[in-house]
N, C-alpha and C positions, 0 to 999 in steps of 0.2 A: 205530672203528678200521678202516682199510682191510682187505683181505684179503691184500693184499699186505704190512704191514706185521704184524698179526697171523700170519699164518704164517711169517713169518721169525722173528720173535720164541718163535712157539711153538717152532720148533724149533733156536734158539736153546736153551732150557729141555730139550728131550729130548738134544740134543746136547753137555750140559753134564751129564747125567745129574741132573737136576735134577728128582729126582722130587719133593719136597714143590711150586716153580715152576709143576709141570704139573700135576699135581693141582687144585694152586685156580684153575685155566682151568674149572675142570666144576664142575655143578653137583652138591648133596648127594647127589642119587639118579642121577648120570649113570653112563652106560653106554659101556663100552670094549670093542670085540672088535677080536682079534687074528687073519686069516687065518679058518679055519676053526675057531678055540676056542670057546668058548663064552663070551657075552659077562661082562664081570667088571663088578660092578654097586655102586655107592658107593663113598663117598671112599677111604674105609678099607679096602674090598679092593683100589681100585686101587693104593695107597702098597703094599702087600704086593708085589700082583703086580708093578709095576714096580722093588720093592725087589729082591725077588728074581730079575728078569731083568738088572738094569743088574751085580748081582754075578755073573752065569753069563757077561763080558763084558768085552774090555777098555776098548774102545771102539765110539763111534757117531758117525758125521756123514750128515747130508742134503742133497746137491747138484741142480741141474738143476730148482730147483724151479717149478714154473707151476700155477698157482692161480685158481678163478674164485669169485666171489662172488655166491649167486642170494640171496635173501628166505630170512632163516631158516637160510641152510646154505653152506658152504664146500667147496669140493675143491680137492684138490690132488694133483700127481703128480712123480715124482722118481727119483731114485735114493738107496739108501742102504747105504754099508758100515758092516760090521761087523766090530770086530777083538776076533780070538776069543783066551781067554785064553794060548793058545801063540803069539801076536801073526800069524797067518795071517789073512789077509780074505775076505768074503765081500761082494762087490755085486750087487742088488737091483733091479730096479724095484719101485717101489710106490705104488698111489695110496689116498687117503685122503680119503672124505665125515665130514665135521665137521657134525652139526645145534647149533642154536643154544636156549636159553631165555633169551632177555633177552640177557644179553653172555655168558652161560658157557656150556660146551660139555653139551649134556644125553645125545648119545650121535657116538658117534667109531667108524666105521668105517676098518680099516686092510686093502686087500687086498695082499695080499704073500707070496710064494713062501718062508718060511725053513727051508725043509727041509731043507737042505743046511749050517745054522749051525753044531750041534753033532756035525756033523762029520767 
């Protein structure tokens, strides 16, 4: 799949709050960090952790996307608001390296500013 068409689609799936969708992008042991957190490691703690962000939220969409495709790994960079549950927004730059194992995502870096979300 292109990179192009993979990362619309991935965020497609985030932007649909589609956590179980994004999840099986990664692979069993894959690894998610978030800004400066600490990375969240397998499948089952990432279903938690984006369980419990997609409900601290009303909404998410990702605009402005541009994406490059090297061997093995993906970036991408964009904008993304966030509508927080009193329906106020927050928008974002943020870019994001995606490493690859075979077609699933084995570790997903997201750099991104959301210090300001809640509020």
């Amino acid at each position: 799949m292109t990179a192009n068409h993979y990362i619309i689609e991935m965020y497609r799936k985030v932007d649909a709050m589609d956590t179980t969708g994004f999840v099986n992008l990664f692979t069993e042991d894959g690894s998610f960090r978030w800004a400066n957190m600490p990375p969240v490691l397998g499948k089952q703690n990432l279903t938690a952790f984006l369980n419990g962000f997609f409900q601290s939220i009303k909404a998410i969409s990702h605009t402005d996307l541009e994406y490059w495709d090297l061997p093995g790994t993906r970036i991408a960079t964009g904008n993304v608001t966030y509508t927080r549950l009193n329906d106020t927004e927050l928008c974002v730059p943020f870019s994001v390296i995606i490493k690859f194992q075979e077609e699933l995502i084995n570790e997903f870096m997201i750099f991104i500013d959301t210090s300001e979300l809640y509020k």
